[in-house]
PDB file with SEQRES, HELIX, SHEET and CRYST1 records, atoms N, CA, C and O in Angstrom:
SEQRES   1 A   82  UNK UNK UNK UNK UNK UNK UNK UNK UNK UNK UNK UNK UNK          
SEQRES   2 A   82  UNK UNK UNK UNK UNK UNK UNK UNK UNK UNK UNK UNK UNK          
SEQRES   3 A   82  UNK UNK UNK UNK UNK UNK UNK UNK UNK UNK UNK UNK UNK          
SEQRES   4 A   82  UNK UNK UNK UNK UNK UNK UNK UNK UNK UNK UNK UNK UNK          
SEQRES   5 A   82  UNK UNK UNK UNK UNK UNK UNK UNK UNK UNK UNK UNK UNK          
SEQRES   6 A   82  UNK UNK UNK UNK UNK UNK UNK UNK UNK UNK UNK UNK UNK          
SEQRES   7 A   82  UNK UNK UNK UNK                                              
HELIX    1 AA1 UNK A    4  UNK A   23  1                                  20    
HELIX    2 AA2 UNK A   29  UNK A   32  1                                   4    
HELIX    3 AA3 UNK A   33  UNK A   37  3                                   5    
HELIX    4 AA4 UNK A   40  UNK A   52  1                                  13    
HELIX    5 AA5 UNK A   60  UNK A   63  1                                   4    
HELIX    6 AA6 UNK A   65  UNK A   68  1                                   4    
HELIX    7 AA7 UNK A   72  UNK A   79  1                                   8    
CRYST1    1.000    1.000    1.000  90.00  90.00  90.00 P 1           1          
ATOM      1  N   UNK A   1      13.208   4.448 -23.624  1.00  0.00           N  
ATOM      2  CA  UNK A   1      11.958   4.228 -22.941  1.00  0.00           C  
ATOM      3  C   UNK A   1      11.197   5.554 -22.899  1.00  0.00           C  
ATOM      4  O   UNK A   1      11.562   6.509 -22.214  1.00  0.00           O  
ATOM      5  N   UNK A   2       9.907   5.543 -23.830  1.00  0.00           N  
ATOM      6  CA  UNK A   2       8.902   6.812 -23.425  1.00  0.00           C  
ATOM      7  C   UNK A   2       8.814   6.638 -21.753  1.00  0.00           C  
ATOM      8  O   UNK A   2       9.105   5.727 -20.979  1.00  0.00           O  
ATOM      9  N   UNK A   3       8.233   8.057 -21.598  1.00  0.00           N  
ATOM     10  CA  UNK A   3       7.286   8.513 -20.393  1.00  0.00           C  
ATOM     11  C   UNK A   3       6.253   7.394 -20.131  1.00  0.00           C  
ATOM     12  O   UNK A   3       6.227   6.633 -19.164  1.00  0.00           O  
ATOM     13  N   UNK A   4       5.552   7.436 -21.000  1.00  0.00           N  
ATOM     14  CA  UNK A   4       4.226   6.402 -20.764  1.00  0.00           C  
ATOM     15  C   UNK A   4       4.660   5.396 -20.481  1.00  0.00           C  
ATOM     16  O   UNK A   4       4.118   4.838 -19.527  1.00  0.00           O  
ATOM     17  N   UNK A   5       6.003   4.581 -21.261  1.00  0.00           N  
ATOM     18  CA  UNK A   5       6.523   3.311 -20.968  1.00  0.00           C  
ATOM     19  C   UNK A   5       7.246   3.112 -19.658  1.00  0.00           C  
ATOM     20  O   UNK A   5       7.380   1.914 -19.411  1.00  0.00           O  
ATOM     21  N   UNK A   6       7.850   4.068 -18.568  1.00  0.00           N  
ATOM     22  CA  UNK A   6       8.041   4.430 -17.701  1.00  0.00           C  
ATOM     23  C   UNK A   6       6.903   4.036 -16.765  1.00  0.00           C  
ATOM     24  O   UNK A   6       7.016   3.025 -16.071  1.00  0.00           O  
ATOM     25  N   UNK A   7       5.662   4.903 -16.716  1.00  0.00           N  
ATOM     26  CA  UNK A   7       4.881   5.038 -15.775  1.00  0.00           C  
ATOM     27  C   UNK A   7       4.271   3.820 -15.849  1.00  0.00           C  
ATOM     28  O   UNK A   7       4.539   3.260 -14.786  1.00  0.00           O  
ATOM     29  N   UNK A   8       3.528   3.030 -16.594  1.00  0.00           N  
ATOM     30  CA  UNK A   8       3.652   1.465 -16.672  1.00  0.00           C  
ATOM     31  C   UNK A   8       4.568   0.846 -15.732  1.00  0.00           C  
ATOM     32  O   UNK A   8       4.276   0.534 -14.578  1.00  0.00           O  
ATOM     33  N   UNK A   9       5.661   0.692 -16.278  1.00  0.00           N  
ATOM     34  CA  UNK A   9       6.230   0.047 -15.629  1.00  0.00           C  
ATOM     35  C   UNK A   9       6.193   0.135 -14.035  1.00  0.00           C  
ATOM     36  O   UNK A   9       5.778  -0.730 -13.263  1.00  0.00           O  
ATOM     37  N   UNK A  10       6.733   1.399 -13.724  1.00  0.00           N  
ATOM     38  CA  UNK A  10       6.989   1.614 -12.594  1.00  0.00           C  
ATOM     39  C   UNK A  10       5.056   1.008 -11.402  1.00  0.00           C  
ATOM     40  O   UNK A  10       5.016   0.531 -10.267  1.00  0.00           O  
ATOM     41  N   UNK A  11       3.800   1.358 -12.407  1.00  0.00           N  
ATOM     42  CA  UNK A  11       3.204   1.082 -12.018  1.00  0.00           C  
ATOM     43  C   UNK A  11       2.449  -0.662 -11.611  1.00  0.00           C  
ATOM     44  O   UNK A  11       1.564  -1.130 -10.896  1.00  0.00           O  
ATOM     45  N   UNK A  12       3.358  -1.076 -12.480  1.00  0.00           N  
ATOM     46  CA  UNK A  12       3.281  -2.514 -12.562  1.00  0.00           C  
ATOM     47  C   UNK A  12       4.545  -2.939 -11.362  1.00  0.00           C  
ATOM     48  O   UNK A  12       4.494  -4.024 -10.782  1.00  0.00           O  
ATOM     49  N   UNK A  13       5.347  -2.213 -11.170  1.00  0.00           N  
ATOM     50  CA  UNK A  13       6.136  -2.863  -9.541  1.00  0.00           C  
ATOM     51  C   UNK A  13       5.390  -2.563  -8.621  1.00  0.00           C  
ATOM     52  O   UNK A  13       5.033  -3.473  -7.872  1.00  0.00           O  
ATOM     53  N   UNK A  14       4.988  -1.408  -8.420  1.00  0.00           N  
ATOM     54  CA  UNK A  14       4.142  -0.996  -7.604  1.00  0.00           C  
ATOM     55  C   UNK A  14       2.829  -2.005  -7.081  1.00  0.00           C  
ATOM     56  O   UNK A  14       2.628  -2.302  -5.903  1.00  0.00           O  
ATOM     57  N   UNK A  15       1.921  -2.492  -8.358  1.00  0.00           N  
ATOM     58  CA  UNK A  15       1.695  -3.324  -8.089  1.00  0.00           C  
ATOM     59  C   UNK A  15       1.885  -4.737  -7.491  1.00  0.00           C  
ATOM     60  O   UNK A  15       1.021  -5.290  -6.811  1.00  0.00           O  
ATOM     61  N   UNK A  16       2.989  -5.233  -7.772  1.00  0.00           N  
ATOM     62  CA  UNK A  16       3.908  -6.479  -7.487  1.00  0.00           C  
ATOM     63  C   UNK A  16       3.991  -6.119  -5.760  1.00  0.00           C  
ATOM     64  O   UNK A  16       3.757  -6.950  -4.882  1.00  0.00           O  
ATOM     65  N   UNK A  17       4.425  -4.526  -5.500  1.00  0.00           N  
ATOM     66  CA  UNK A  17       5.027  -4.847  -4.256  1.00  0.00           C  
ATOM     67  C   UNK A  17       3.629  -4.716  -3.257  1.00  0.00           C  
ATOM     68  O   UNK A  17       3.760  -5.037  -2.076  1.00  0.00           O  
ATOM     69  N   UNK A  18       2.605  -4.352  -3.636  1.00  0.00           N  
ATOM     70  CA  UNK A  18       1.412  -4.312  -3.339  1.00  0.00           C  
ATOM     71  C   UNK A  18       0.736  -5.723  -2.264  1.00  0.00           C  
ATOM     72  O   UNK A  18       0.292  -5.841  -1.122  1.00  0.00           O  
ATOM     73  N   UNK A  19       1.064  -6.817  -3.742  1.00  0.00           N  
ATOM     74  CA  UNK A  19       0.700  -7.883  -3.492  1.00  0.00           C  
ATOM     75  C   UNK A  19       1.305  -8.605  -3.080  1.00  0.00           C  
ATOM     76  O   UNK A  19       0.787  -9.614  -2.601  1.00  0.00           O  
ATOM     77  N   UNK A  20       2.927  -8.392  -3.073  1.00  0.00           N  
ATOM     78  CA  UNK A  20       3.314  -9.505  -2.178  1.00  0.00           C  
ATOM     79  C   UNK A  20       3.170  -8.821  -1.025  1.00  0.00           C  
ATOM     80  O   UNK A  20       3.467  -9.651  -0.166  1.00  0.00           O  
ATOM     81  N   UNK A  21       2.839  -7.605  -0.375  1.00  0.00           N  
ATOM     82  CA  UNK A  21       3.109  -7.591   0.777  1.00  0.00           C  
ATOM     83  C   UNK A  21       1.338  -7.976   1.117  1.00  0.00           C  
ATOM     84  O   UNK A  21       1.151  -8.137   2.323  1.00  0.00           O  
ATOM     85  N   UNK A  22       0.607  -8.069   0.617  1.00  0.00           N  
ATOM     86  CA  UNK A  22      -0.912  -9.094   0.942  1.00  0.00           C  
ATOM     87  C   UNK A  22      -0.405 -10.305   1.405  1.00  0.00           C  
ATOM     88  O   UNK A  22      -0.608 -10.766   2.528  1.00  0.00           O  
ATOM     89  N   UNK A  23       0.324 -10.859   0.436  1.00  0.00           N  
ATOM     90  CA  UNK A  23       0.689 -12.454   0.465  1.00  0.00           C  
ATOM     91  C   UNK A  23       1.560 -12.416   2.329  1.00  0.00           C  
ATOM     92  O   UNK A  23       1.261 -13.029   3.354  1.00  0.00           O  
ATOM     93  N   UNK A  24       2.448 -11.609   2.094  1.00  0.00           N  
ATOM     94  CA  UNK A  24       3.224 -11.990   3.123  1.00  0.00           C  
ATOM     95  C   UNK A  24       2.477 -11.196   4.669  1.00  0.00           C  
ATOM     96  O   UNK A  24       3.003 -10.298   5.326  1.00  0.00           O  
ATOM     97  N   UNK A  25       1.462 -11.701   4.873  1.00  0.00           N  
ATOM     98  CA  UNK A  25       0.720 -11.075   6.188  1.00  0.00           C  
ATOM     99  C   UNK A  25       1.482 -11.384   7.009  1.00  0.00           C  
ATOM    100  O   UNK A  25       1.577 -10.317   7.616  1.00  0.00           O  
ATOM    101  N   UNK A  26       2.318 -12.269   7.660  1.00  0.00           N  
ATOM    102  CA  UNK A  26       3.662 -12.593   8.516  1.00  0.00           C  
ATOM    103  C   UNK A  26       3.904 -11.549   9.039  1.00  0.00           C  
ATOM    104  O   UNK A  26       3.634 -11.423  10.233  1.00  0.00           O  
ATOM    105  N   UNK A  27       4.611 -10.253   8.158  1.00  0.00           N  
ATOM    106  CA  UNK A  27       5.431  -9.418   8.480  1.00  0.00           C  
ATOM    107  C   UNK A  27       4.466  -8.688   8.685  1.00  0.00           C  
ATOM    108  O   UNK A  27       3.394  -8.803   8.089  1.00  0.00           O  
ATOM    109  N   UNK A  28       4.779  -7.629   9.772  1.00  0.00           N  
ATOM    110  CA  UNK A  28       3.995  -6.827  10.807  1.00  0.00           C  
ATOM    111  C   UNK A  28       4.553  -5.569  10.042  1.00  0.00           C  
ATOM    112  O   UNK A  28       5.652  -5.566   9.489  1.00  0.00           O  
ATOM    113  N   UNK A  29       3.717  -4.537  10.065  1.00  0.00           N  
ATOM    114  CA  UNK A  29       4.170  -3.234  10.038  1.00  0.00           C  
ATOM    115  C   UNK A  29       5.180  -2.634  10.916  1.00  0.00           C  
ATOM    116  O   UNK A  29       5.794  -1.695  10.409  1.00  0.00           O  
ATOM    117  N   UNK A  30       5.489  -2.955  12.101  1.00  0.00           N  
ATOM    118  CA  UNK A  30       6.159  -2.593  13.188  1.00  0.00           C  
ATOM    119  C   UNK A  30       7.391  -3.024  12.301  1.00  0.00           C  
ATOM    120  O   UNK A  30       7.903  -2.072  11.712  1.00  0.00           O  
ATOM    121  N   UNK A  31       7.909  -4.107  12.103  1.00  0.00           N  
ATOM    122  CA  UNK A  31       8.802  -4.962  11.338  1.00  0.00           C  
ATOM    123  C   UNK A  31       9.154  -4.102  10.138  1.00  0.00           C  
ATOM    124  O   UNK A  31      10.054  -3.280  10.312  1.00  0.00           O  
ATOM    125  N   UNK A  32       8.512  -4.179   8.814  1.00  0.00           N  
ATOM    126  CA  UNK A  32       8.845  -3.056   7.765  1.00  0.00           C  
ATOM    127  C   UNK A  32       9.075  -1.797   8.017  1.00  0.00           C  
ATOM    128  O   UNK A  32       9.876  -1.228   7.275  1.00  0.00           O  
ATOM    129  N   UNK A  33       8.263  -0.820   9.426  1.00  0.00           N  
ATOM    130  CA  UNK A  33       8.808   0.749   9.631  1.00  0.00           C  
ATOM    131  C   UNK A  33      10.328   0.138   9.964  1.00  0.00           C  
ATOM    132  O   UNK A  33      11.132   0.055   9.035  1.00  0.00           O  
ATOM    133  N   UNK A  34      10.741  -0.332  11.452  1.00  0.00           N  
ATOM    134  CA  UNK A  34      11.963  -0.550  11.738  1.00  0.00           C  
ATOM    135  C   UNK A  34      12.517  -0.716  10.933  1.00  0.00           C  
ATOM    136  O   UNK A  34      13.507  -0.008  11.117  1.00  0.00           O  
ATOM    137  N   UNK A  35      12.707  -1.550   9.401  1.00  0.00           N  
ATOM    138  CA  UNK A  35      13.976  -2.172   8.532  1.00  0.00           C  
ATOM    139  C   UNK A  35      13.709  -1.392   7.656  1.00  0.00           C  
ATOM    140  O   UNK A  35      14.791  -1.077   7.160  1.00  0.00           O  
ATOM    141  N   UNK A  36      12.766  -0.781   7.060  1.00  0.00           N  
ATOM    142  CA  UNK A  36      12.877   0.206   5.750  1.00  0.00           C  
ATOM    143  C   UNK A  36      12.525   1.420   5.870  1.00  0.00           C  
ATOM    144  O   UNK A  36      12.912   2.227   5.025  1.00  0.00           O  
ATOM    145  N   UNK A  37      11.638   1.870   7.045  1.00  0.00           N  
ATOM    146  CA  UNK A  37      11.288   3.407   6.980  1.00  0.00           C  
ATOM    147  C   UNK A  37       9.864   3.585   6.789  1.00  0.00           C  
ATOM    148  O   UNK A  37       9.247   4.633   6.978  1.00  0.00           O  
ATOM    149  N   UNK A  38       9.279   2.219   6.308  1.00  0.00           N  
ATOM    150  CA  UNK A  38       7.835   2.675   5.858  1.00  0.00           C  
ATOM    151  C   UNK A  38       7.146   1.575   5.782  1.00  0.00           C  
ATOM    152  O   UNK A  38       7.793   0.638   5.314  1.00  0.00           O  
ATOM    153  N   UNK A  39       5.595   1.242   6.199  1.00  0.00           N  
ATOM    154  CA  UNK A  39       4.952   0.262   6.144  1.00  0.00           C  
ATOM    155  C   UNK A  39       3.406  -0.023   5.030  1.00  0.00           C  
ATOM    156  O   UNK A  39       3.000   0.867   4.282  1.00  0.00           O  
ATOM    157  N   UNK A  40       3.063  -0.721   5.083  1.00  0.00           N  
ATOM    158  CA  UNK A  40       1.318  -0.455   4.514  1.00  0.00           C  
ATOM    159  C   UNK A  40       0.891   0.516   4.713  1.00  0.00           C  
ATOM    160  O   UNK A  40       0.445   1.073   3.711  1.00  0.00           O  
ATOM    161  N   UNK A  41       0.784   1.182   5.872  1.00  0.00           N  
ATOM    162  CA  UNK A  41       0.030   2.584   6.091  1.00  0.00           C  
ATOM    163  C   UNK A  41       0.538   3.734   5.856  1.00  0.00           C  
ATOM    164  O   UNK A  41      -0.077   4.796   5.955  1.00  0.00           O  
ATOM    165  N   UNK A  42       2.070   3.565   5.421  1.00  0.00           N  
ATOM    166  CA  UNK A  42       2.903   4.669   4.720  1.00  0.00           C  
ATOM    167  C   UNK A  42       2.458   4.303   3.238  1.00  0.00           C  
ATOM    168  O   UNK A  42       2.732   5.254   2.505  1.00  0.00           O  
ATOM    169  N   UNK A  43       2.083   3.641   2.796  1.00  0.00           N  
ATOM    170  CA  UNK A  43       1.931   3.040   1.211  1.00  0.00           C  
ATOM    171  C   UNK A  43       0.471   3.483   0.564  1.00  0.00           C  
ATOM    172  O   UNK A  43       0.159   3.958  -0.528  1.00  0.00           O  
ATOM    173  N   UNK A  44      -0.228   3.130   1.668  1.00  0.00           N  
ATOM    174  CA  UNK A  44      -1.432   3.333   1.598  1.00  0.00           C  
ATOM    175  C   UNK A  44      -1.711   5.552   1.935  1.00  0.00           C  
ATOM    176  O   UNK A  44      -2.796   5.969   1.531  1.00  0.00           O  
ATOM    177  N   UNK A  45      -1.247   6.068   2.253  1.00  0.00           N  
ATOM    178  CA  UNK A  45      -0.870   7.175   2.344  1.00  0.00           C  
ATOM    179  C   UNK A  45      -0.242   7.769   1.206  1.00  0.00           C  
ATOM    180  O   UNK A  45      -1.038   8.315   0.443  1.00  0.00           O  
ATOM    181  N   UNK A  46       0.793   7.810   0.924  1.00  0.00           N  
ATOM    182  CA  UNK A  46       1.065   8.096  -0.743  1.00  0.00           C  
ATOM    183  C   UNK A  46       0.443   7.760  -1.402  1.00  0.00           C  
ATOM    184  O   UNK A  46       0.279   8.614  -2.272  1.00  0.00           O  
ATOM    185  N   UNK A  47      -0.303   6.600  -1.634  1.00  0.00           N  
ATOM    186  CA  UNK A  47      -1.207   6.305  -3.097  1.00  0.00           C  
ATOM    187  C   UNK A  47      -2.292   7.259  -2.854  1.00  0.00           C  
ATOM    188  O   UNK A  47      -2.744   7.726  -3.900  1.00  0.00           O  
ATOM    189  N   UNK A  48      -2.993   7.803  -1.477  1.00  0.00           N  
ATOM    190  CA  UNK A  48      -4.042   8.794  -1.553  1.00  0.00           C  
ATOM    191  C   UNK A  48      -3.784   9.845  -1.657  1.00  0.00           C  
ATOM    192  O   UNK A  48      -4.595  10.444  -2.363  1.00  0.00           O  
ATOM    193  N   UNK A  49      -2.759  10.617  -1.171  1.00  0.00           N  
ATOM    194  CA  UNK A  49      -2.201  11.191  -1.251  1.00  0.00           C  
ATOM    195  C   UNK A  49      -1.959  11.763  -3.151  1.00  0.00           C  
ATOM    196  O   UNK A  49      -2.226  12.876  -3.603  1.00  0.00           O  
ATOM    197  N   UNK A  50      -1.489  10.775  -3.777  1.00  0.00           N  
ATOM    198  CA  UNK A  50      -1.217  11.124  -5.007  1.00  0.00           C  
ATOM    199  C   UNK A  50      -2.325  10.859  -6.011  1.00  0.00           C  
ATOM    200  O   UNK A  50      -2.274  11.215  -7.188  1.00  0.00           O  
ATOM    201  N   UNK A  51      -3.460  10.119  -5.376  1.00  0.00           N  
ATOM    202  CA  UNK A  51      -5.117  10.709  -5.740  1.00  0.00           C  
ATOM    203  C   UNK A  51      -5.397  11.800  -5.578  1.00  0.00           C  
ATOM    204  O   UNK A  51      -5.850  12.345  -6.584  1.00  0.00           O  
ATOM    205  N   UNK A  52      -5.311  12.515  -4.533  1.00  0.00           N  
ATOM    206  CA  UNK A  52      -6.053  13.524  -4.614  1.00  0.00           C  
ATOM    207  C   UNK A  52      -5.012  14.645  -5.069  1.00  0.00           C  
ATOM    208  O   UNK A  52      -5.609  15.553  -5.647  1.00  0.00           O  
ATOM    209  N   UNK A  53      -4.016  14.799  -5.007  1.00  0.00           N  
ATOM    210  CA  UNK A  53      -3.083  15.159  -6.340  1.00  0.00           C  
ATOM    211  C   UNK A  53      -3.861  15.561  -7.535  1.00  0.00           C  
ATOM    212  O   UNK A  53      -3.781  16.676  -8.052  1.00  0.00           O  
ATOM    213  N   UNK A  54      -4.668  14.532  -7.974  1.00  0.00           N  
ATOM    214  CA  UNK A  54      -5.105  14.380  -9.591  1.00  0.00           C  
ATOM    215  C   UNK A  54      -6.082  15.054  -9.369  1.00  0.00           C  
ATOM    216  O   UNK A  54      -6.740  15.203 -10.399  1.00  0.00           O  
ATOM    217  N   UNK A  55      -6.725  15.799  -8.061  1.00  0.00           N  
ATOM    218  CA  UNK A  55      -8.029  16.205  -7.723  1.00  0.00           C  
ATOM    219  C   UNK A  55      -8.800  15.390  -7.896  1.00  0.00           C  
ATOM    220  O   UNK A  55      -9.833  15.767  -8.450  1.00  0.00           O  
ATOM    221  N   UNK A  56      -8.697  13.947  -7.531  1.00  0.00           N  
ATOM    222  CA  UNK A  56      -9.481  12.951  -7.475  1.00  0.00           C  
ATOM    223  C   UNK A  56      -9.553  12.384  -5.652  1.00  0.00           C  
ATOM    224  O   UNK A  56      -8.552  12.376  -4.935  1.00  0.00           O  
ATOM    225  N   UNK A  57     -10.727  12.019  -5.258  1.00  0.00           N  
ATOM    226  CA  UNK A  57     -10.890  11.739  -3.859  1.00  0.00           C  
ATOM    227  C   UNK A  57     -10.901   9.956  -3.685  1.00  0.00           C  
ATOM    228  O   UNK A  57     -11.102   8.966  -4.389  1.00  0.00           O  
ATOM    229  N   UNK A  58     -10.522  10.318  -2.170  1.00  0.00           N  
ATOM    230  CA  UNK A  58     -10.023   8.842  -1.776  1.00  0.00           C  
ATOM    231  C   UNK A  58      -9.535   9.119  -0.250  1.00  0.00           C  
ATOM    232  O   UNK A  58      -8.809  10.103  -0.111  1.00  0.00           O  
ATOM    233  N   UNK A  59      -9.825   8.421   0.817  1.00  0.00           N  
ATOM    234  CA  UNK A  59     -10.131   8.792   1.956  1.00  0.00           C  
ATOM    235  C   UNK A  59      -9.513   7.389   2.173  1.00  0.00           C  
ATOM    236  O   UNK A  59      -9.680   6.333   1.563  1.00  0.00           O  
ATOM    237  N   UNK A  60      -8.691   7.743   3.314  1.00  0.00           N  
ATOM    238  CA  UNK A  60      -8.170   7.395   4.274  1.00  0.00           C  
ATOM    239  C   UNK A  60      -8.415   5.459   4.428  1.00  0.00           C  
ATOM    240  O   UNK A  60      -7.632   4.665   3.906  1.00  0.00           O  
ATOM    241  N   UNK A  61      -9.266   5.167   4.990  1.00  0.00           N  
ATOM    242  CA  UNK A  61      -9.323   4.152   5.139  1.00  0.00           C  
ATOM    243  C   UNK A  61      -9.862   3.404   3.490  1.00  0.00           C  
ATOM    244  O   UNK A  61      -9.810   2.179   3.599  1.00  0.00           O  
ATOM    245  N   UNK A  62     -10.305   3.806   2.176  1.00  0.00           N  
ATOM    246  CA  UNK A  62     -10.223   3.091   1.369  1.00  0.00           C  
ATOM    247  C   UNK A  62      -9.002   2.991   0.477  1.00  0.00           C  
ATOM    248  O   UNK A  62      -8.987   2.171  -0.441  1.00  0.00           O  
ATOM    249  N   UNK A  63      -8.107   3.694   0.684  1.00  0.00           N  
ATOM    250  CA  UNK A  63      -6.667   3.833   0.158  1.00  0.00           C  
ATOM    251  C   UNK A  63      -6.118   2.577   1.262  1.00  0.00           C  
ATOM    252  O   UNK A  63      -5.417   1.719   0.724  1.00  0.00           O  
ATOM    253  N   UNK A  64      -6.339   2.438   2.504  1.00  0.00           N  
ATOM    254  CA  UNK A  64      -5.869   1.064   3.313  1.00  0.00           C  
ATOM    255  C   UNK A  64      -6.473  -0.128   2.995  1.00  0.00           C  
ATOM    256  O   UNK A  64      -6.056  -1.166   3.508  1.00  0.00           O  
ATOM    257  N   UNK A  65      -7.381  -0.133   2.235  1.00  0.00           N  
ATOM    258  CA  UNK A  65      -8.366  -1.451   1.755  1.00  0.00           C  
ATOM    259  C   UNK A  65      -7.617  -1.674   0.370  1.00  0.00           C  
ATOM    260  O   UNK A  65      -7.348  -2.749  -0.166  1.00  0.00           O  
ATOM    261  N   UNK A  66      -7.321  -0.254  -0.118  1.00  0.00           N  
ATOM    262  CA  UNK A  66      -6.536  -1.066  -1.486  1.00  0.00           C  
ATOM    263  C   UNK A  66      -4.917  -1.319  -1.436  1.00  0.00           C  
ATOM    264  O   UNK A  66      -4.211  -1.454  -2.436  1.00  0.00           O  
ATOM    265  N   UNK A  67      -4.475  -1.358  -0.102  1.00  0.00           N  
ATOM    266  CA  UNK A  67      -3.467  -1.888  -0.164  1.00  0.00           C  
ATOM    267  C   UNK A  67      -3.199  -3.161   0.978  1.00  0.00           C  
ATOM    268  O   UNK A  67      -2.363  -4.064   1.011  1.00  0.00           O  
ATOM    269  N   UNK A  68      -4.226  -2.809   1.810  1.00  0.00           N  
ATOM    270  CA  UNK A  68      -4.059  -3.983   2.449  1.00  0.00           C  
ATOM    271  C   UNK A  68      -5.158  -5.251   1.900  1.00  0.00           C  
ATOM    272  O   UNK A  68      -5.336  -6.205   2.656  1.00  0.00           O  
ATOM    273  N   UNK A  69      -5.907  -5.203   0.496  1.00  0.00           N  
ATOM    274  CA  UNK A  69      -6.537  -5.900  -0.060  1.00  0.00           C  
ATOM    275  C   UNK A  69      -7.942  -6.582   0.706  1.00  0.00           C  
ATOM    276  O   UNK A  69      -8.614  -7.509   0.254  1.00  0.00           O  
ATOM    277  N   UNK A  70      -8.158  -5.875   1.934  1.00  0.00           N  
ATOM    278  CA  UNK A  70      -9.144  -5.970   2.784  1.00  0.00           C  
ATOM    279  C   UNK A  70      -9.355  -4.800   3.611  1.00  0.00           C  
ATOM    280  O   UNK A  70      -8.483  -3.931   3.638  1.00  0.00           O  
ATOM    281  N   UNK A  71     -10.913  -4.631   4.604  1.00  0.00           N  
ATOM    282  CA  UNK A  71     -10.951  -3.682   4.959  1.00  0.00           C  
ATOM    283  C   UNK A  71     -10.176  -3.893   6.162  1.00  0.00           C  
ATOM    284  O   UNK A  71     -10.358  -4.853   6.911  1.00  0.00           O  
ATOM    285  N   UNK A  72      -8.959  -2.623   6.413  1.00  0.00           N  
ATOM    286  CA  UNK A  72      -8.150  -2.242   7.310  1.00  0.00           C  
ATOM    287  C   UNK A  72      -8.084  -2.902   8.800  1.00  0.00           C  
ATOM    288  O   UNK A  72      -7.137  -3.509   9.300  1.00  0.00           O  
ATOM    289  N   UNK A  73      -9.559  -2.567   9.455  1.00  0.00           N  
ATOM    290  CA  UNK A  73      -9.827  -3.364   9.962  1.00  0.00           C  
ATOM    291  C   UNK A  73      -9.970  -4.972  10.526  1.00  0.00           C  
ATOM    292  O   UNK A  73      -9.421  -5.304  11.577  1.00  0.00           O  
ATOM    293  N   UNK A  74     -10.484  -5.587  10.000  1.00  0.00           N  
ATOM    294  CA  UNK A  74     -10.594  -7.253   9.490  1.00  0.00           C  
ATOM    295  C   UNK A  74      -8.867  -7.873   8.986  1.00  0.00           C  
ATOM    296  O   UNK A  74      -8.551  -9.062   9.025  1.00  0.00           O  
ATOM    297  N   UNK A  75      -8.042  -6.861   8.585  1.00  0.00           N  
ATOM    298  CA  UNK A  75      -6.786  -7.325   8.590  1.00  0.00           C  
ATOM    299  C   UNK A  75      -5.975  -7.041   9.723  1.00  0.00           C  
ATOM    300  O   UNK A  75      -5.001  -7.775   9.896  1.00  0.00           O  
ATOM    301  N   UNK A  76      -6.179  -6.153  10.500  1.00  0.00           N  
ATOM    302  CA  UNK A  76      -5.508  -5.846  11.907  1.00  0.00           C  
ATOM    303  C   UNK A  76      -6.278  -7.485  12.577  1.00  0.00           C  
ATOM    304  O   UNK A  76      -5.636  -8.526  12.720  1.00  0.00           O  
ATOM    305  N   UNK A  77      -7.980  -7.281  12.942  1.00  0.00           N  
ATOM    306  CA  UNK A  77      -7.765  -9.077  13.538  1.00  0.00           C  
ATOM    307  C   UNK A  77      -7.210 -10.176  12.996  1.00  0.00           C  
ATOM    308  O   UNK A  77      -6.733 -11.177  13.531  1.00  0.00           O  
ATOM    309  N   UNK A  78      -7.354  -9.808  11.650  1.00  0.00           N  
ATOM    310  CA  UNK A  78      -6.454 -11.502  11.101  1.00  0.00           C  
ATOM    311  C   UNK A  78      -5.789 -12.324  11.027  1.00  0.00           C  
ATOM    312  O   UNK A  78      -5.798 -13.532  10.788  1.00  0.00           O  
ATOM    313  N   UNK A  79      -4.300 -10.532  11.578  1.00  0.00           N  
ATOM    314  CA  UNK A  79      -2.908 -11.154  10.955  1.00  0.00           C  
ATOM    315  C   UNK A  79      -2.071 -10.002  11.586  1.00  0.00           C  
ATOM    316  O   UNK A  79      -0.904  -9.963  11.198  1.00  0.00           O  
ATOM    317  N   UNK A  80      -2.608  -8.668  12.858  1.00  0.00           N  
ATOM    318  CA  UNK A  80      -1.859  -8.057  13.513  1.00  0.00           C  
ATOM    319  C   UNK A  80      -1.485  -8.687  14.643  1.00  0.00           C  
ATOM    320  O   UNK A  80      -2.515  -8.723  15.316  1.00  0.00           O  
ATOM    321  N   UNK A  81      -0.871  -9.054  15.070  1.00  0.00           N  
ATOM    322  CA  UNK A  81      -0.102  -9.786  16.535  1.00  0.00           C  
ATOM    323  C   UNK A  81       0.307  -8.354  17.673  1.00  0.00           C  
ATOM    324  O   UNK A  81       0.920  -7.297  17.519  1.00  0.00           O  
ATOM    325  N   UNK A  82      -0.456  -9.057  18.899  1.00  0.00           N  
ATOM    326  CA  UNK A  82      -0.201  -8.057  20.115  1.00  0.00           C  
ATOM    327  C   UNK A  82       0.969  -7.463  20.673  1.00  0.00           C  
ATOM    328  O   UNK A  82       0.877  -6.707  21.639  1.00  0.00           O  
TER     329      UNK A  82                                                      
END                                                                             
């Protein structure tokens, strides 16, 4: 496996885990920190994080829109529970 064929890939799970965690709005962030260590807003943090890496910009709350597939906001009323 090249490099390139690598980063594909790996970027294509990435994706996958992206979207199912859209699909599965159920599970609360509170829920994923407790059982794995890290939630959407840990996810959404590394991916900007490793934007601006590239010296490319990306701020905070639109790195949470592209992982929570809506704005940040509007998904906390949707589908955050009190």
């Amino acid at each position: 496996m090249t490099e390139q064929q690598k980063l594909k890939a790996q970027a294509a799970a990435f994706q996958r885990l992206i979207v199912h965690l859209q699909e599965r709005t159920d599970v609360q962030n509170i829920d994923l920190m407790n059982l794995s260590g890290f939630c959407r807003n840990c996810l959404a943090r590394w991916f900007q994080e490793a934007i601006n890496d590239q010296d490319l910009e990306l701020d905070k709350m639109s790195a949470r829109e592209m992982i929570y597939g809506m704005p940040y906001d509007d998904w906390k009323k949707e589908h955050q529970k009190p």
